[in-house]
Short mmCIF file of the C-alpha atoms (twelve columns), coordinates in Angstrom:
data_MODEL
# 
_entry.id   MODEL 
# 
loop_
_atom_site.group_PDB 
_atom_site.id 
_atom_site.type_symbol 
_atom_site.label_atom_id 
_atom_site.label_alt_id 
_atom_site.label_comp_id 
_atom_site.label_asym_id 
_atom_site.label_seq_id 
_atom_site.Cartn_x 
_atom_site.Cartn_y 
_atom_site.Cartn_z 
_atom_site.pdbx_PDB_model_num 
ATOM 1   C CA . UNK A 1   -29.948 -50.836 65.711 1 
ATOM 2   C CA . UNK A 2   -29.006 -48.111 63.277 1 
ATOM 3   C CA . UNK A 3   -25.339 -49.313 62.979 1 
ATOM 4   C CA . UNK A 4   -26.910 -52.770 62.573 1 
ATOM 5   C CA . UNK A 5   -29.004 -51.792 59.329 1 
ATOM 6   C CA . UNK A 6   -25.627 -49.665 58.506 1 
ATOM 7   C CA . UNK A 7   -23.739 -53.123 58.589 1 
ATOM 8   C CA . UNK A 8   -26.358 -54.632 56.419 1 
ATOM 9   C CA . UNK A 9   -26.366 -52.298 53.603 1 
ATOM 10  C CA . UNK A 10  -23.004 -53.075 52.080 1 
ATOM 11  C CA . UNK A 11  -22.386 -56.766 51.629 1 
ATOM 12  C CA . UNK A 12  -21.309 -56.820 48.723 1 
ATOM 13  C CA . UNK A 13  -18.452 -54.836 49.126 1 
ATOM 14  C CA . UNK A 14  -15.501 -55.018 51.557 1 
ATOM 15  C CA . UNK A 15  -16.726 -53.059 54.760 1 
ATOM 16  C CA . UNK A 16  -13.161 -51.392 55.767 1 
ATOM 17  C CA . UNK A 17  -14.532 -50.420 59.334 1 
ATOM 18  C CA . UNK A 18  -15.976 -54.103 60.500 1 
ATOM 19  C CA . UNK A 19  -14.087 -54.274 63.468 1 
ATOM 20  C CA . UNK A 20  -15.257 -50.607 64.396 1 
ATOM 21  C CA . UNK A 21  -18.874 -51.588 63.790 1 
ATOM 22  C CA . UNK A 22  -18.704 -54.853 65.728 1 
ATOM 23  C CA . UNK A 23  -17.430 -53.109 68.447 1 
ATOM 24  C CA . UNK A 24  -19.872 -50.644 68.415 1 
ATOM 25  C CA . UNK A 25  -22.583 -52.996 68.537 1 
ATOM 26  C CA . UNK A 26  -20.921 -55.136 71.285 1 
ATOM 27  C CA . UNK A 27  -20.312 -51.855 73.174 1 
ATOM 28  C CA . UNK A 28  -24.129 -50.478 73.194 1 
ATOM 29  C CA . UNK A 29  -25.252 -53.990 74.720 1 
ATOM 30  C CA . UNK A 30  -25.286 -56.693 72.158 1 
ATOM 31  C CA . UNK A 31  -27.458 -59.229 72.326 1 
ATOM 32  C CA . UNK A 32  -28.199 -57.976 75.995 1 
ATOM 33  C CA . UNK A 33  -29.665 -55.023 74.703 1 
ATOM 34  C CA . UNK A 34  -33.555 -55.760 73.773 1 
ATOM 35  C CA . UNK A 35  -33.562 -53.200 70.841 1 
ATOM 36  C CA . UNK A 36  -30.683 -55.049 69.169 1 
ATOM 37  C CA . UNK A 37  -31.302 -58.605 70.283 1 
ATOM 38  C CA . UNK A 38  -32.528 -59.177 66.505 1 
ATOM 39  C CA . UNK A 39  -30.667 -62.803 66.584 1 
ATOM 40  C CA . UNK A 40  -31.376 -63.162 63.104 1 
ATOM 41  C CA . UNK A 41  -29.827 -60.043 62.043 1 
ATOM 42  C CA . UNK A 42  -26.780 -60.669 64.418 1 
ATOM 43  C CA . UNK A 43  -26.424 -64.301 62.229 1 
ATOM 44  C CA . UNK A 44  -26.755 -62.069 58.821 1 
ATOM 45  C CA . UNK A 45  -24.620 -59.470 60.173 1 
ATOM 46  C CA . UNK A 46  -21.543 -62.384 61.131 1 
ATOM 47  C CA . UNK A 47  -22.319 -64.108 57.664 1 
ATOM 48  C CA . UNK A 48  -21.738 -61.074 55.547 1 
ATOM 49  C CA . UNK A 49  -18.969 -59.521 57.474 1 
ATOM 50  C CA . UNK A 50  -17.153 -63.106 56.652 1 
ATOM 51  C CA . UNK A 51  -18.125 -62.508 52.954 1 
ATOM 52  C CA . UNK A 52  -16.934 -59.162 52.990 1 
ATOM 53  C CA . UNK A 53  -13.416 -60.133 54.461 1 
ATOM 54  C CA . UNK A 54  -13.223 -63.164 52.438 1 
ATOM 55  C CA . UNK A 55  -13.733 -60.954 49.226 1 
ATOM 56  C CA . UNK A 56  -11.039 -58.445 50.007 1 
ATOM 57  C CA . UNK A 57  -8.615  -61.360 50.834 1 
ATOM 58  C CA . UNK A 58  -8.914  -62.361 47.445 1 
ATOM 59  C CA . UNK A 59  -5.348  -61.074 45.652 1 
ATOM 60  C CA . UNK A 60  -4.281  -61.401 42.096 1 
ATOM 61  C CA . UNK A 61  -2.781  -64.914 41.984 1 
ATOM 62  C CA . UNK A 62  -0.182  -66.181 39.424 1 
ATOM 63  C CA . UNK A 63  -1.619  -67.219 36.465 1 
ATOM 64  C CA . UNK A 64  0.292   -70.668 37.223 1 
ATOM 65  C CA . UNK A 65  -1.759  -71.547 39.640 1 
ATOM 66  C CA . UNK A 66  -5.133  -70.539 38.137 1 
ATOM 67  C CA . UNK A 67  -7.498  -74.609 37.716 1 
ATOM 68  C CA . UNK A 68  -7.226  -75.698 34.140 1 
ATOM 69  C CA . UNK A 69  -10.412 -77.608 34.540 1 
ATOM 70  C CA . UNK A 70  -12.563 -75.339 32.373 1 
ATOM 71  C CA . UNK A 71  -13.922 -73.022 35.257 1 
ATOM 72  C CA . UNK A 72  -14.583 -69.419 34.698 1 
ATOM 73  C CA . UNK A 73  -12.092 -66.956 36.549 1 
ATOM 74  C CA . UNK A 74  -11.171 -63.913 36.576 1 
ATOM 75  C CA . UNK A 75  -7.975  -62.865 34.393 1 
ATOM 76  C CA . UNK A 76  -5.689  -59.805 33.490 1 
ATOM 77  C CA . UNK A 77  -4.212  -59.594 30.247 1 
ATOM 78  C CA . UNK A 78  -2.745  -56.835 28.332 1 
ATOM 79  C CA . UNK A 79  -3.828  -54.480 31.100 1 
ATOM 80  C CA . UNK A 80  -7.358  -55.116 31.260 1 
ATOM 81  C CA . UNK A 81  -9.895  -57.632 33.372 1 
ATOM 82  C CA . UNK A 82  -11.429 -60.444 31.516 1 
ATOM 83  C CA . UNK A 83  -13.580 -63.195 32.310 1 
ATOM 84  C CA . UNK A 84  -12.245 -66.394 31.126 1 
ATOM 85  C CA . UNK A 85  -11.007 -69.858 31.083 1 
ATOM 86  C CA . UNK A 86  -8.119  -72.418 30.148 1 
ATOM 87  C CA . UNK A 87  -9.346  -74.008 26.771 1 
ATOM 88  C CA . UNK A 88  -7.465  -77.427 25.723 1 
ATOM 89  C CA . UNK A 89  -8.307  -76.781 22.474 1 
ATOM 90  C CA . UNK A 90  -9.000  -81.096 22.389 1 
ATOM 91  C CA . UNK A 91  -11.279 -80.438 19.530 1 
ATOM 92  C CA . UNK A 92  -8.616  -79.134 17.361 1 
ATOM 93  C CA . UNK A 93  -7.018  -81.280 14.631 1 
ATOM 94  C CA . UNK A 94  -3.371  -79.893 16.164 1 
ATOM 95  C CA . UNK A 95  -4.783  -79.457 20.204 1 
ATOM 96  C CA . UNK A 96  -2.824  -75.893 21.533 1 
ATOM 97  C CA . UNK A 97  -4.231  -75.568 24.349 1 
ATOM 98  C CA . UNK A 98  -4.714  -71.264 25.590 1 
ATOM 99  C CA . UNK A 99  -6.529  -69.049 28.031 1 
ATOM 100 C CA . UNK A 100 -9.932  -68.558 26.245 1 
ATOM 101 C CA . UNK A 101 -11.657 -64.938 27.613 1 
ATOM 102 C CA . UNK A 102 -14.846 -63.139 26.875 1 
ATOM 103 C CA . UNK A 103 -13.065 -60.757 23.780 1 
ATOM 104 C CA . UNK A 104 -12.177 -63.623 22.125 1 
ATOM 105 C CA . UNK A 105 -14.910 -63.396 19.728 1 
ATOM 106 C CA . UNK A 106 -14.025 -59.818 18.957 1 
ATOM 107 C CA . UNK A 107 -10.484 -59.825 19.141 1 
ATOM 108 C CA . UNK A 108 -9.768  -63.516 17.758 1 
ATOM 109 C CA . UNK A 109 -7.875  -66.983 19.026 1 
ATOM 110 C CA . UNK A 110 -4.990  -65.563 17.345 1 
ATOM 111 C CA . UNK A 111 -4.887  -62.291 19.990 1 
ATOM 112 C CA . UNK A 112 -5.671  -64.404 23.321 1 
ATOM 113 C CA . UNK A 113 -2.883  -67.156 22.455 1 
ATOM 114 C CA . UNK A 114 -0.652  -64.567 21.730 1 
ATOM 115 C CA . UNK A 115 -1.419  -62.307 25.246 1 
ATOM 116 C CA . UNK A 116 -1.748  -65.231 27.707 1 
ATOM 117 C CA . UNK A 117 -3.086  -63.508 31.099 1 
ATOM 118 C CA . UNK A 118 -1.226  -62.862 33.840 1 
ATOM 119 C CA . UNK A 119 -2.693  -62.849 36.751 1 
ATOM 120 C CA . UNK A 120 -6.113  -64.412 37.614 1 
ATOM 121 C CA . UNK A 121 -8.458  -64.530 40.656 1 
ATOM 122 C CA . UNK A 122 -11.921 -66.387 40.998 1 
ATOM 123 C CA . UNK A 123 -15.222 -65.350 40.400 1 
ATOM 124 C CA . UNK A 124 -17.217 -63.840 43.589 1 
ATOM 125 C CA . UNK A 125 -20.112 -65.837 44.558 1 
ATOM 126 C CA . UNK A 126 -23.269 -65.180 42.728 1 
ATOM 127 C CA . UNK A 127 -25.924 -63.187 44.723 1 
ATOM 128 C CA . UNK A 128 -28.341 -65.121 47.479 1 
ATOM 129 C CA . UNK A 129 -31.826 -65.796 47.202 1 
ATOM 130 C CA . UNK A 130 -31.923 -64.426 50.329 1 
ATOM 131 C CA . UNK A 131 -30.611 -60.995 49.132 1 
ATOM 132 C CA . UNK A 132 -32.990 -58.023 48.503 1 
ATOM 133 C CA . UNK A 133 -34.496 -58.133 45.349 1 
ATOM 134 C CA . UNK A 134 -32.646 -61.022 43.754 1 
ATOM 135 C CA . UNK A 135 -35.415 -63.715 44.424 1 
ATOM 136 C CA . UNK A 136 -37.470 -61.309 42.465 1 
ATOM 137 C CA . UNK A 137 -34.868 -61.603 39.594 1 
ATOM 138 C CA . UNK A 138 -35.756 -65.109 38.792 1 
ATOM 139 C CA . UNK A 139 -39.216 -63.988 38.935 1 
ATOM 140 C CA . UNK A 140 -39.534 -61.949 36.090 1 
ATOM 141 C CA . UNK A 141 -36.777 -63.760 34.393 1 
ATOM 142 C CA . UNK A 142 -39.504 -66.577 34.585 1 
ATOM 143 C CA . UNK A 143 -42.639 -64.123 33.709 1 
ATOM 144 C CA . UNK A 144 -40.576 -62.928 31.087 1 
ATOM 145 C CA . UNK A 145 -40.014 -66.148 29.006 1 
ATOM 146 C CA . UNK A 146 -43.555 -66.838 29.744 1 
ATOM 147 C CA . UNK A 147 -44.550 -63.786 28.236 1 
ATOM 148 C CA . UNK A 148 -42.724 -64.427 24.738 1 
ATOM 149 C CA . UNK A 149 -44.643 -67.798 24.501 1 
ATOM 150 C CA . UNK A 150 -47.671 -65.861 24.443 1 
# 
């Protein structure tokens, strides 16, 4: 069961022994052993292994191919990771359309037309209700803007 709770503590990052750990687990009995038929925690374990390889399979894509539909991604421009999105500008008097990032406001429109990103991958998925602790996030975000209308 140890290995089991191991498994469990890191799925938010890209386990790089999976395979060892599954095997491990299969090896000592599985869900034939009584001390790790947990069949909940086997369905947790499969889900976040899959979220963990699907997360490390994620490469830096061409920035050709990144959605133009207004979506926040993941770019790299001028040697540094942004968050951003493709702006079409279709407010503009003269629309020219650009890659729009989070250091636009400090570093200007001029700077992100003029260093268009390169690469670009998407977000990760947010965190699960289901996670520790992140149901209790909404929580006191909630208590929280109850407490400044007092």
């Amino acid at each position: 069961m140890k290995d089991l709770v191991r498994i469990r503590e890191c799925p938010n990052e890209p386990c790089q022994d999976i395979a060892e750990r599954i095997t491990d687990y299969l090896a000592n009995g599985g869900l034939f052993n009584p001390e790790l038929a947990d069949h909940v925690a086997v369905r947790d374990l499969l889900i976040e292994c899959r979220a963990a390889l699907a997360s490390a399979a994620l490469p830096w894509q061409d920035i050709e191919t990144a959605p133009k539909d207004g979506k926040r991604i993941i770019l790299f421009r001028k040697g540094h990771v942004v968050c951003g999105r493709w702006n079409d500008d279709r407010y503009a008097r003269n629309p020219r359309p650009y890659w729009s990032h989070d250091q636009e406001r400090t570093f200007g429109t001029r700077d992100a037309r003029d260093a268009a990103p390169s690469r670009w991958m998407p977000l990760p998925a947010p965190p699960s209700a289901m996670e520790n602790g992140s149901a209790d996030l909404a929580d006191a975000h909630s208590n929280s803007y109850e407490e400044g209308e007092r």
